[in-house]
C-alpha positions as CSV (number, residue, x, y, z in Angstrom):
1,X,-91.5,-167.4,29.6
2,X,-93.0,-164.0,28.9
3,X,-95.7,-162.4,31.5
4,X,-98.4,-163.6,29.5
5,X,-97.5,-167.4,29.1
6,X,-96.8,-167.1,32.6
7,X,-100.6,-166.2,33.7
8,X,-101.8,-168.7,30.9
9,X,-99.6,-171.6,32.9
10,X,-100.6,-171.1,36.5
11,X,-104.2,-170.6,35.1
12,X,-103.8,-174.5,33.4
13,X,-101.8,-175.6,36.6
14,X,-104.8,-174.4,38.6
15,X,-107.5,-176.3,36.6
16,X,-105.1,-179.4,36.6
17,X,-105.1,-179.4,40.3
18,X,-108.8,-178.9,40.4
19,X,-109.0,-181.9,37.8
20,X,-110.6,-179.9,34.9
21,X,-107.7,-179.7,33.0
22,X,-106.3,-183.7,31.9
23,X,-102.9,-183.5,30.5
24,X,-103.1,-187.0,29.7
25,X,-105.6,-186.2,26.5
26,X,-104.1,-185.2,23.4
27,X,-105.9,-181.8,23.3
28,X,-104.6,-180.9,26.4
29,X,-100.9,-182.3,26.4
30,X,-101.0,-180.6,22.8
31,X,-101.8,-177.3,24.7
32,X,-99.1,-177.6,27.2
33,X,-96.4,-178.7,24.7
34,X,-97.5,-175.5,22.6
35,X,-97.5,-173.5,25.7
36,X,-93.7,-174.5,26.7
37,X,-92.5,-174.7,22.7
38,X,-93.4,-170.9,22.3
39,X,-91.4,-169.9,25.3
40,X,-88.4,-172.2,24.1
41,X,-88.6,-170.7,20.6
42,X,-89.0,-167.4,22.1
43,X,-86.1,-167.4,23.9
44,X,-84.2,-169.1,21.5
45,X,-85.0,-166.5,19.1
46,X,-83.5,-163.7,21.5
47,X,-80.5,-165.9,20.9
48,X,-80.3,-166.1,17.5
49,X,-81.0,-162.7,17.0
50,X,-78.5,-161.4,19.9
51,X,-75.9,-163.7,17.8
52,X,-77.2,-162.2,14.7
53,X,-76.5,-159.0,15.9
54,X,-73.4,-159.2,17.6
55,X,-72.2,-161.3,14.1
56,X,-73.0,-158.6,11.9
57,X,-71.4,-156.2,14.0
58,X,-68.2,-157.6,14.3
59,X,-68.7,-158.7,10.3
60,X,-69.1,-154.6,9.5
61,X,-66.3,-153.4,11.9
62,X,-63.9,-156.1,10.0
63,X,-65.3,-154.9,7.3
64,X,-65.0,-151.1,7.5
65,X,-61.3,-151.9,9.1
66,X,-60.3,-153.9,6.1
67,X,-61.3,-151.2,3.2
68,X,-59.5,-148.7,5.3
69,X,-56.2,-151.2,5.2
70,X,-56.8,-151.6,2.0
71,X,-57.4,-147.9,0.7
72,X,-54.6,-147.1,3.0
73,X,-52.1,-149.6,0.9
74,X,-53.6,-148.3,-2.2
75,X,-52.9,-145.1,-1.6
76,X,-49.2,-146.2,-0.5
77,X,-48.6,-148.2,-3.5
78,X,-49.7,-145.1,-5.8
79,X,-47.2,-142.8,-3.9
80,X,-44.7,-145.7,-4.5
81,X,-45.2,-145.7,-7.9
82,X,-44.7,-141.7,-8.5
83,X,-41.6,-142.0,-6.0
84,X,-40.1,-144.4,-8.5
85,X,-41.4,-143.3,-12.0
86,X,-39.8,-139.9,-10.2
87,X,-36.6,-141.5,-9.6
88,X,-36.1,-143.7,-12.8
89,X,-36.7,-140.3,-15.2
90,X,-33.5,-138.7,-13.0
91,X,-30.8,-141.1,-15.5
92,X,-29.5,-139.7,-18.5
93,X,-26.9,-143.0,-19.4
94,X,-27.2,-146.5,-19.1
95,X,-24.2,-146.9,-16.3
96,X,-26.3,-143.8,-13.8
97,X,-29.3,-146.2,-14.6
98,X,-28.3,-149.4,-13.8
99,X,-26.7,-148.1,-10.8
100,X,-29.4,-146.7,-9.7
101,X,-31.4,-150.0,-10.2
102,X,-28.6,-151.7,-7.9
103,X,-29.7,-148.8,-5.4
104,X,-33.2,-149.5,-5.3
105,X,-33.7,-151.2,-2.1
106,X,-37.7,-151.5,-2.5
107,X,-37.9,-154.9,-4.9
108,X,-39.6,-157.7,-2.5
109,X,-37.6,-160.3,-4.5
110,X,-34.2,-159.0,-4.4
111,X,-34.3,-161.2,-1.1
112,X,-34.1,-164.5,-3.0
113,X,-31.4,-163.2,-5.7
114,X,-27.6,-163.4,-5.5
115,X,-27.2,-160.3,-7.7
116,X,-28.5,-158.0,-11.3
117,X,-28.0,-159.0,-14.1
118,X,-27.6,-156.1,-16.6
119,X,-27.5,-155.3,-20.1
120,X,-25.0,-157.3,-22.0
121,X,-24.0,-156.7,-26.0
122,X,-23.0,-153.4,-27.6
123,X,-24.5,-150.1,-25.6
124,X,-24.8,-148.7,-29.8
125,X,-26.6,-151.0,-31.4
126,X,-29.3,-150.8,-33.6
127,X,-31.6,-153.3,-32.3
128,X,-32.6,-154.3,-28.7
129,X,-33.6,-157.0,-27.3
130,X,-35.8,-157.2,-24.0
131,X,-35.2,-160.6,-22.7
132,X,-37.0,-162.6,-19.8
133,X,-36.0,-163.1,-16.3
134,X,-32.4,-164.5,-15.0
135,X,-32.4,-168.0,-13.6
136,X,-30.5,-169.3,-11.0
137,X,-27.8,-170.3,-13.3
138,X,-27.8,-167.0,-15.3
139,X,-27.5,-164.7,-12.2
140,X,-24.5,-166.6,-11.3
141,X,-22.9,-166.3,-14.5
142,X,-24.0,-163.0,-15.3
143,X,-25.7,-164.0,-19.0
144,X,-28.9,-163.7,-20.3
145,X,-28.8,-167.2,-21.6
146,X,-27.0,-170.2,-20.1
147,X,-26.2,-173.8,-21.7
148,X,-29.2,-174.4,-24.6
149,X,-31.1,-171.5,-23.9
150,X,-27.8,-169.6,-25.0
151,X,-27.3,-171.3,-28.3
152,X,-30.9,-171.6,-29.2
153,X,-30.6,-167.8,-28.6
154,X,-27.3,-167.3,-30.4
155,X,-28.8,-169.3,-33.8
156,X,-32.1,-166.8,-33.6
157,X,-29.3,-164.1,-33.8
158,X,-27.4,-165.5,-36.3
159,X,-30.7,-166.6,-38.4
160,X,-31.7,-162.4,-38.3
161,X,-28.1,-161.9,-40.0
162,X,-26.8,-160.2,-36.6
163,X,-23.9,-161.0,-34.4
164,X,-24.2,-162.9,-31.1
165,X,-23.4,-162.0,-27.5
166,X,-19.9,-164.2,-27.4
167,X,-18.5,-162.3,-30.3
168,X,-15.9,-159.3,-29.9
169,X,-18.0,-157.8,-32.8
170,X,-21.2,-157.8,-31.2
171,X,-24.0,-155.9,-32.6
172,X,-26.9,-156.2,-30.2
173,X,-27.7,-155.1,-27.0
174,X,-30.0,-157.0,-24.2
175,X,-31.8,-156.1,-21.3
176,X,-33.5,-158.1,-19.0
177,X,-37.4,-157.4,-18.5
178,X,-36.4,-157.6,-14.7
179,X,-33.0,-158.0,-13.8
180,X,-33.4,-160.5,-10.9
181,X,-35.5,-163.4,-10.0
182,X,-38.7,-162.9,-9.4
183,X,-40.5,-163.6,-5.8
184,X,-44.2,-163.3,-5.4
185,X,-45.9,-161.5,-2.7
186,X,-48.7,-162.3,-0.7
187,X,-50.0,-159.4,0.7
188,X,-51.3,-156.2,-1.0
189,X,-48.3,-154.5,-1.3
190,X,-47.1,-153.2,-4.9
191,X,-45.3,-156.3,-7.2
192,X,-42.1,-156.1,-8.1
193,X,-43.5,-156.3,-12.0
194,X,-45.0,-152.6,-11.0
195,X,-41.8,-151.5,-9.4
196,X,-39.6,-152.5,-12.4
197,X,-41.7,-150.7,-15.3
198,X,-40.5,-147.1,-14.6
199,X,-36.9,-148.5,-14.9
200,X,-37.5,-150.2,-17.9
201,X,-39.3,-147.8,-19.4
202,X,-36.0,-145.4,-19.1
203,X,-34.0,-147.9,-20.0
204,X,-35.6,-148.1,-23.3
205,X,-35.8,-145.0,-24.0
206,X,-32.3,-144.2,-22.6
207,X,-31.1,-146.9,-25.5
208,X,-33.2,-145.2,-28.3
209,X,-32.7,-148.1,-30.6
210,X,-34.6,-148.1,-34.1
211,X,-35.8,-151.8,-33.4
212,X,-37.4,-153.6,-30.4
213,X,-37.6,-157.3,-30.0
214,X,-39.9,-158.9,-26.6
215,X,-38.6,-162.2,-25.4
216,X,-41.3,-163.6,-24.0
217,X,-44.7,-162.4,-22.6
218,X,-42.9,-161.0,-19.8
219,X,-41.9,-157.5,-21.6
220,X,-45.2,-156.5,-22.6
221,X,-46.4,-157.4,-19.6
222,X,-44.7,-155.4,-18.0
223,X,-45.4,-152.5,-20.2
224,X,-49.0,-153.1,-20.7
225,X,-48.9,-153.8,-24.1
226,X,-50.5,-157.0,-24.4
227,X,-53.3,-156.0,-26.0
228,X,-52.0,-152.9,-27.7
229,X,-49.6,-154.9,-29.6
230,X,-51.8,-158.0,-30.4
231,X,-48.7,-160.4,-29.9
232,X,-50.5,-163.1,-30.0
233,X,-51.1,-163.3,-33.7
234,X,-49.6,-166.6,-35.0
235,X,-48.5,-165.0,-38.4
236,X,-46.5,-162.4,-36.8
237,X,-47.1,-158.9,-35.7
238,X,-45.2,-156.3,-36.1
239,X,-45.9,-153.3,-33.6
240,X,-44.5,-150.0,-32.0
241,X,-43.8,-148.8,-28.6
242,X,-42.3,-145.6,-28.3
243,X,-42.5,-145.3,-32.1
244,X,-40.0,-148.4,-32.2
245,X,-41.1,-151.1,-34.1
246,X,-41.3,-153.5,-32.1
247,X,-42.0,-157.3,-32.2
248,X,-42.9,-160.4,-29.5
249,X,-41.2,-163.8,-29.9
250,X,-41.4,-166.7,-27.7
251,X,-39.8,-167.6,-24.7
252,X,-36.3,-169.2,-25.1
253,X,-37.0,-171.5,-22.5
254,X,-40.3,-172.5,-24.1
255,X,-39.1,-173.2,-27.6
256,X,-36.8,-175.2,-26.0
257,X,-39.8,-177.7,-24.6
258,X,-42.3,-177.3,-27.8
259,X,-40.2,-176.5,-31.2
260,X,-43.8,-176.0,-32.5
261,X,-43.2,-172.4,-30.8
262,X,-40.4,-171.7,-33.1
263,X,-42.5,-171.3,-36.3
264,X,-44.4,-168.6,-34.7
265,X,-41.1,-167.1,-33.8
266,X,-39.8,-167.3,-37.1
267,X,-42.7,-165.3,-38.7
268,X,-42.4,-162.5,-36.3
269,X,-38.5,-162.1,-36.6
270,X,-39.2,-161.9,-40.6
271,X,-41.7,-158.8,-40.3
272,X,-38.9,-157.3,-38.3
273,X,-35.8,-158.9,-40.4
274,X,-38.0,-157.5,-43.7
275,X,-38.0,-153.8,-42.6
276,X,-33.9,-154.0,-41.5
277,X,-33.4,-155.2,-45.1
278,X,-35.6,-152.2,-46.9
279,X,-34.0,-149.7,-44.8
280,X,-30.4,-151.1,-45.2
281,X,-31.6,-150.1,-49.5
282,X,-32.2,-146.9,-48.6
């Protein structure tokens, strides 16, 4: 109780004990309950609000200490970037490159994979391919492809009038879009899908080839083309990145479960297979 409810209570306790005051009539137990119910929600108000307050300020100081974390990490992850775009423009050959990508100890998931997997094909060739992630499998056996992902990728090849991987005559090259498999991070540090781009980027233009072909989503991804390149046009689209023409097929792996996928595959690989033929006439 406050002061006042105080004085207003042994002023009602006086008038019970003269007899004035009944508390067994409602008016009067009605006053009394009042009486008490203010002082409970009074002081159970200075509660709330202490709670409130103490909430609040706790809430704010979590608050403020995240943003700094997180501005802080920001501000690391941009620093990593430049460190790396930095690093990956230092190669001038495909062998100083990928060695250098062996180097890089900074990929999260390199904890989960047995070992690169590199380009593979002819270093020369005209066009390049940008493939998807290793598996398990391919990692081991240092491939891009393995079992039917392999042939189904061998008869795309064949299909464009080019030579596969497994012959001595070989007249395409392949890269990985990220040489290992990939393990997701939890925290707010930079992905390995960031880390990778300034090496790919090099790698491309290291190569130089006069056409580009992105197997998979992952690629352009990476590259932040997605949009840029409109890939996802169902009659084929035939784009340019690093004034390559460049064009996006299907996953292997998902043609592999839904043939449907290789129609749109097809009319891609023609705009491509179209502009090889008219400057082979030239």
């Amino acid at each position: 109780m406050n002061d006042i409810q105080k004085t207003i209570f042994a002023f009602l306790w006086d008038y019970k004990q003269a007899g004035i005051l009944d508390p067994n009539t409602d008016n009067d137990e009605y006053l009394l309950s009042q009486l008490f119910r203010l002082s409970t929600i009074q002081k159970e108000k200075i509660r709330i609000d202490q709670k409130d307050e103490e909430y609040f300020l706790n809430k704010n100081q979590s608050n403020s200490k995240s943003l700094i974390e997180r501005k802080s990490q920001n501000v690391k992850n941009f620093e990593l970037i430049l460190e790396v775009e930095s690093f990956a423009n230092t190669f001038k050959d495909i062998p100083s490159l990928e060695n250098g990508l062996v180097e890089f100890k900074k990929f999260h998931s390199l904890k989960g994979s047995n070992k690169f997997l590199l380009g593979a094909g002819n270093r020369n060739s005209k066009i390049l391919f940008v493939s998807e992630p290793p598996s398990y499998e391919e990692e081991l056996q240092q491939k891009p492809y393995v079992g039917e992902a392999a042939k189904l990728f061998e008869k795309i090849i064949e299909a464009m009038g080019l030579i596969p991987l497994n012959k001595s005559n070989c007249n395409i090259f392949v890269i990985p879009a990220v040489p290992f498999r990939i393990v997701k991070t939890s925290d707010d540090k930079i992905s390995d899908l960031e880390l990778i781009k300034p090496f790919l980027k090099r790698y491309i233009e290291i190569i130089s080839p006069q056409y580009m072909i992105f197997v998979s989503k992952m690629p352009s991804n990476i590259l932040g083309l997605s949009e840029f390149l409109k890939f996802d046009n169902r009659e084929g689209y035939l784009g340019d990145y690093l004034g390559i023409p460049t064009i996006e097929i299907e996953s292997i792996k998902s043609m592999i479960n839904n043939p449907e996928q290789k129609r749109k595959t097809w009319n891609s690989l023609k705009l491509i297979i179209q502009l090889m033929q008219n400057e082979n006439k030239q």
